[in-house]
C-alpha positions in Angstrom: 138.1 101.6 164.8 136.4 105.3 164.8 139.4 106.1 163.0 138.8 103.7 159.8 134.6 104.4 159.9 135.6 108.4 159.6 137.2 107.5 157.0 134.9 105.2 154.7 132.3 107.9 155.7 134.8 110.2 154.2 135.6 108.1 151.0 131.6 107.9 150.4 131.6 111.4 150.7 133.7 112.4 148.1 132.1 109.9 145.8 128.7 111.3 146.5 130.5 114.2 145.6 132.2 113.4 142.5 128.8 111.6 141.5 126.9 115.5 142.0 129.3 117.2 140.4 129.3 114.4 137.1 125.8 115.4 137.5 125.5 118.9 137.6 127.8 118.9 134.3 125.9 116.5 132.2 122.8 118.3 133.2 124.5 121.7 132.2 125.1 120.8 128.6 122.0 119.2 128.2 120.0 122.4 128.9 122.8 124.8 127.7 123.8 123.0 124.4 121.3 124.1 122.3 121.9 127.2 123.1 125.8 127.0 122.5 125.3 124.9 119.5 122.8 127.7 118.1 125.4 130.7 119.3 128.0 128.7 117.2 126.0 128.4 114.0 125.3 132.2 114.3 128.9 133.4 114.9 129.7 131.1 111.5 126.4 131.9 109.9 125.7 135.3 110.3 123.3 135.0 107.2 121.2 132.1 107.6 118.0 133.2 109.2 116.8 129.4 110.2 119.7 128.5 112.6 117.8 125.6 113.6 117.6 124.0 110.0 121.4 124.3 109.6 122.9 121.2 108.6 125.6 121.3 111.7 122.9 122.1 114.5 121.2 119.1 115.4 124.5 116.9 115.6 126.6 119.9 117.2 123.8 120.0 120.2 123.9 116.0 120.3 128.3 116.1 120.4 128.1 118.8 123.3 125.2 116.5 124.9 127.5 113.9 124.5 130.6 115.8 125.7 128.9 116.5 128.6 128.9 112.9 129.5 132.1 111.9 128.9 133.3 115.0 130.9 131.0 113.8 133.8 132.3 109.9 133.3 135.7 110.9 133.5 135.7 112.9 136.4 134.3 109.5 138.3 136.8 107.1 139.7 136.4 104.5 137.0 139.0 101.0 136.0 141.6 102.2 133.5 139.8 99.5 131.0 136.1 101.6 131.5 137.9 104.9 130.8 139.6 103.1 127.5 136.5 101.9 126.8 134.1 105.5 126.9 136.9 107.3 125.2 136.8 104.9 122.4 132.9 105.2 122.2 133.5 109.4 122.2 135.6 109.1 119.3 133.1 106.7 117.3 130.5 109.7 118.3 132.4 112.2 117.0 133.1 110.5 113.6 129.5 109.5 113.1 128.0 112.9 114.1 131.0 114.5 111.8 129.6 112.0 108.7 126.1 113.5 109.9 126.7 116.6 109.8 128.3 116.5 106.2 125.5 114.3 105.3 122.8 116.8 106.1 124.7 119.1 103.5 123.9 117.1 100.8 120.1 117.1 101.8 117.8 117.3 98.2 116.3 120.2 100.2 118.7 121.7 102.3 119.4 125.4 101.0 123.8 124.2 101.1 123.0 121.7 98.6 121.0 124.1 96.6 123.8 126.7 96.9 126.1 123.8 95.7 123.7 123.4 93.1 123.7 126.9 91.9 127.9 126.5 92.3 128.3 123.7 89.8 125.3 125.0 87.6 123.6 121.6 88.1 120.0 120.9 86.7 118.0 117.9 86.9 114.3 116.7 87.7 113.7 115.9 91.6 114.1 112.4 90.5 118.2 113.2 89.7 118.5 115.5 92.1 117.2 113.0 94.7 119.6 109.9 93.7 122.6 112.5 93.6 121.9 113.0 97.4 121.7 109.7 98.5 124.4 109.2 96.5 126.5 111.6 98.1 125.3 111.0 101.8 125.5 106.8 100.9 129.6 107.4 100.2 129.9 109.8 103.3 128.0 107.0 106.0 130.4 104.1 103.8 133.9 106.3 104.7 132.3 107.1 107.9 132.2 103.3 108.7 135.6 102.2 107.6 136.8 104.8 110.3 135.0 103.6 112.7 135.5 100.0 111.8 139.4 100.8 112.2 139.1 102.8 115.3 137.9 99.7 116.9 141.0 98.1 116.3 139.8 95.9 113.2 142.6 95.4 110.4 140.9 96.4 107.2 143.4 95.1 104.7 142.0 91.5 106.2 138.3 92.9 105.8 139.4 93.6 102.0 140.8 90.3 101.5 138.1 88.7 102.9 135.3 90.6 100.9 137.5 89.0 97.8 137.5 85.1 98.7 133.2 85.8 99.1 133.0 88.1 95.9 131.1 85.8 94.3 129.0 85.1 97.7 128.5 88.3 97.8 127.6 89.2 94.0 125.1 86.0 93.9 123.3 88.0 97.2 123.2 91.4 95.9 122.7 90.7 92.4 118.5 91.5 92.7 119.7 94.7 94.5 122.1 95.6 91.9 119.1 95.1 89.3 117.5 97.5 91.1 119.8 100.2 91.4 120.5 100.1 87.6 116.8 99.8 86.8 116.7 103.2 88.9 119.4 105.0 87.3 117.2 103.4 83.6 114.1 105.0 85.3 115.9 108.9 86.3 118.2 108.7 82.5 114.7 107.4 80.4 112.1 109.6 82.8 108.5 107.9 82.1 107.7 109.5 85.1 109.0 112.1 88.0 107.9 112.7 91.1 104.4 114.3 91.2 103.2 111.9 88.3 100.4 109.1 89.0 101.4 106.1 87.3 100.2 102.4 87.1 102.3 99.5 87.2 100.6 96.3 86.9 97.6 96.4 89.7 99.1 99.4 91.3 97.9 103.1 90.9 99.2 105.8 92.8 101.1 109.2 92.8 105.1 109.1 92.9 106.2 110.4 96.0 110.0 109.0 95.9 112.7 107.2 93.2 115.2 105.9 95.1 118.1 103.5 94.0 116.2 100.3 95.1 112.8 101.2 94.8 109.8 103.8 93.3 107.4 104.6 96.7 103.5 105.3 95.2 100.7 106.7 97.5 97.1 105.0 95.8 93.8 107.0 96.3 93.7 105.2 100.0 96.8 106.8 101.1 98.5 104.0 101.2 102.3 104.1 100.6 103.3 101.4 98.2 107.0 100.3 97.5 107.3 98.5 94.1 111.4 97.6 93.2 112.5 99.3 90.2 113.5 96.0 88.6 109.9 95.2 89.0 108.9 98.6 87.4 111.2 98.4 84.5 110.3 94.9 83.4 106.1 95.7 83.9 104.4 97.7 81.1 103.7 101.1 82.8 101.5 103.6 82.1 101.5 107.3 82.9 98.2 109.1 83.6 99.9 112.4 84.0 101.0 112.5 80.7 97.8 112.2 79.1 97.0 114.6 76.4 93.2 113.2 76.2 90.9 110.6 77.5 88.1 108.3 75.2 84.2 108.0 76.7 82.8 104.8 75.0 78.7 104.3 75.7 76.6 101.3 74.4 72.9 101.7 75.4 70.3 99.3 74.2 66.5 100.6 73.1 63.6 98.2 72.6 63.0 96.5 69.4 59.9 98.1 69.2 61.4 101.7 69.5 60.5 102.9 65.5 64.0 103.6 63.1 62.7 107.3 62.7 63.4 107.6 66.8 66.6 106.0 66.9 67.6 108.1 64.3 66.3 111.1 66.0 67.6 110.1 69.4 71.2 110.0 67.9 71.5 113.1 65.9 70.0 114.6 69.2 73.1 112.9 71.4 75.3 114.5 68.8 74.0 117.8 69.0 74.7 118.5 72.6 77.6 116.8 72.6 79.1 118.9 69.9 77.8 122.0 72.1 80.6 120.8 75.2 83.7 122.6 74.3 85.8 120.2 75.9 84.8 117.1 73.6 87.0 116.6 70.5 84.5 118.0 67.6 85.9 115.0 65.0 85.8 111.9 67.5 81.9 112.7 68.3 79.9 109.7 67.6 76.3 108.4 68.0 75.4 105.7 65.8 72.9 102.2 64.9 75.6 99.2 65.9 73.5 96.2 65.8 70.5 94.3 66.3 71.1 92.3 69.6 68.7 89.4 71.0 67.6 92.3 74.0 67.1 95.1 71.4 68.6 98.0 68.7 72.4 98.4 70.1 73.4 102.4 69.8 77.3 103.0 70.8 77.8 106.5 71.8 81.4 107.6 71.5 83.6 110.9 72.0 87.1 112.0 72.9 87.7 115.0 75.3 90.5 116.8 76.7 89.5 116.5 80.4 92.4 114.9 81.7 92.6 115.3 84.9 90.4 111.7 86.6 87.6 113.5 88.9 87.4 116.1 86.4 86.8 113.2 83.7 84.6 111.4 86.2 81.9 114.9 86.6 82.2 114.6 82.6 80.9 111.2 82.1 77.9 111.9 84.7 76.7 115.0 83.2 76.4 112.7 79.5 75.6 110.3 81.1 72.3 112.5 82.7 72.0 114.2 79.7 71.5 111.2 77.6 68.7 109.6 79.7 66.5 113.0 79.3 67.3 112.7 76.1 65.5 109.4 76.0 62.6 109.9 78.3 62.1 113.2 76.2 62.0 111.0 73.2 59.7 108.4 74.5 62.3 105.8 74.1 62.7 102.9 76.1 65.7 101.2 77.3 66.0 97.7 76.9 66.8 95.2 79.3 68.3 91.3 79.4 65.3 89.3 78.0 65.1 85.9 79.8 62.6 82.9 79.0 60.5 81.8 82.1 59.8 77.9 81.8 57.0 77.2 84.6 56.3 73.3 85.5 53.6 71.8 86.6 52.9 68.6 88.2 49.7 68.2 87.1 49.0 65.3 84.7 47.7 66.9 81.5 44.2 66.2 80.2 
C-alpha cells in the first residue's frame, strides 16, 4: 500500500514537473521573442533603421509566442487526438501569420511597398494607390483561406461545385456590393475627388479621409466619421469644395421708403467703392444697385465674386462687408427697413 501511494506521489510529481517546465518555456519566448524576432529582422535588414515597423516583426514575435506554446503543450502528457488537434491549430497559425506578414508588405504606407513602387515605376493619387493595396492584401487573406480551409481536411473541389449550384444565390446577395466596388474603381478612374478634398453628397459635408472598394469614409466639421457606399456616391449629384476656383457673396438689404433717391444712390456707389478697394473681390462681378420697390421699403442687392476660397477664410470675408456696409449706412443717415405689419385692435365697446 505505501508502495502504490509513493508512487502516485511520484506520478504527481513529475506532472507538476512537466507542468513547470511547459511553463518556464512559454514564459521564455513571451519575454524573449521580441527580442529574437527584432535580432532576426536586423541580421536580414541591416538597413532598415525602424526594426519595429518591419512588415515581418509583429507576426514573427506572435509565431515564436505561439511556438512557445506549442513547445510547452507538447512536452505535457496529452491524448494522441489533443496533440493532432494543437498541431493542426500551429499550422493554421503559421499560414495566417505567413499571409500577414506578406500582407503588411503591401501596406499603402509601408516603405516595401513604396520601394515596390519605385521598382515598377508606379504612380497614382492616394486614392489608386490605396485600392491597389487592399487589392493586393484582399487576394493574399483569400489564398491564405483556401489553405487553411484544406488543412482542416475540407475537399475544395466540392466547395467549388457547390459555390456553382448557388451562383446565382450568391450574385443576387452580392450584387449591391458589386455596385459598389465598380462605383469605386468609376470614383479612383473619373477622380471628382481624392483624399484630402471636402466634398458634399447629398446632406453630407465632410473631408475624405478613405476610398475604399465598398465605400468613401467623410469626417464633417463635428468629427464625425461618415461612411456613404460608393453606389450611393456615384448615383448623388456631388459637389467638390476643394476644387473651387471662386466663391459668389449675394446681399439684399432693404432702406426705408422714406430714405431720398439721392442717398440710395450715394449709399451704393459708396458700397462699390470700398469694395473695389479689397483686392481679393473680382473687380468685374462688383455690384451695388436699386432692385425694387418692396411693400417694406427700396430693395438694394449687393453682389461680388472673390477668390477666397478656402470656407473660414470666406466666412471672415463676409463679416468684414458685412460691418463695413452698416457704417456705411449709419454714416449715411440711412435707415434699414424692417417687415411692416398692420395692427387691428378690437374693442368691445358698443360704438356711439
Amino acid at each position: 500500500m505505501d508502495y502504490f501511494n509513493e508512487l502516485i506521489e511520484y506520478l504527481q510529481m513529475n506532472e507538476l514537473i512537466d507542468f513547470a517546465i511547459s511553463f518556464v518555456i512559454i514564459l521564455f519566448f513571451a519575454i524573449l521573442g521580441p527580442m529574437i524576432a527584432y535580432i532576426f529582422i536586423k541580421v536580414f535588414k541591416v538597413k532598415d533603421k525602424k526594426i519595429k515597423q518591419n512588415a515581418f516583426y509583429k507576426p514573427l514575435k506572435a509565431l515564436l509566442f505561439i511556438l512557445g506554446i506549442y513547445i510547452g503543450l507538447k512536452l505535457l502528457v496529452l491524448p494522441e487526438n489533443v496533440y493532432a488537434f494543437i498541431d493542426k491549430m500551429f499550422k493554421i497559425c503559421i499560414i495566417f501569420l505567413t499571409a500577414k506578414a506578406f500582407a503588411n508588405l503591401f501596406n499603402s504606407s509601408s516603405n516595401s511597398f513604396k520601394k515596390i513602387r519605385k521598382m515598377f515605376n508606379f504612380t497614382g493619387n492616394d486614392g489608386v494607390v490605396n485600392l491597389v493595396s487592399k487589392v493586393i492584401k484582399g487576394l493574399i487573406y483569400i489564398i491564405a483561406g483556401f489553405i487553411i480551409i484544406s488543412e482542416l481536411g475540407y475537399d475544395l473541389s466540392g466547395l467549388v461545385a457547390g459555390l456553382g449550384i448557388g451562383s446565382v444565390v450568391l450574385a443576387l446577395a452580392v450584387q449591391d456590393v458589386a455596385k459598389n466596388i465598380l462605383a469605386g474603381f468609376s470614383i479612383i478612374a473619373d477622380k471628382p475627388f481624392v483624399i484630402g478634398d471636402s466634398i458634399e453628397v447629398g446632406t453630407y459635408i465632410g473631408t475624405v479621409e478613405d476610398i475604399s472598394f465598398k465605400s468613401t469614409r467623410i469626417r464633417n466639421s463635428n468629427n464625425q466619421l461618415i461612411i456613404i457606399p460608393n453606389n450611393q456616391i456615384a448615383a448623388s449629384s456631388l459637389i467638390n469644395h476643394s476644387k473651387i476656383v471662386q466663391r459668389k457673396y449675394s446681399l439684399r438689404l432693404t432702406l426705408a421708403l422714406s430714405t431720398p433717391l439721392d442717398k440710395v444712390a450715394r449709399f451704393n456707389d459708396n458700397i462699390k467703392l470700398f469694395l473695389l478697394s479689397n483686392e481679393n473681390i473680382v473687380e468685374d462681378s462688383i455690384k451695388a444697385y436699386f432692385d425694387t420697390i418692396s411693400a417694406n421699403g427700396i430693395d438694394i442687392v449687393v453682389d461680388f465674386t472673390t477668390t477666397v476660397v478656402d470656407y473660414i477664410e470666406f466666412i471672415q470675408l463676409k463679416e468684414k462687408v458685412n460691418y463695413k456696409i452698416l457704417q456705411i449706412a449709419e454714416k449715411g443717415n440711412i435707415e434699414l427697413a424692417y417687415n411692416a405689419q398692420a395692427l387691428y385692435m378690437r374693442s368691445d365697446k358698443p360704438q356711439k
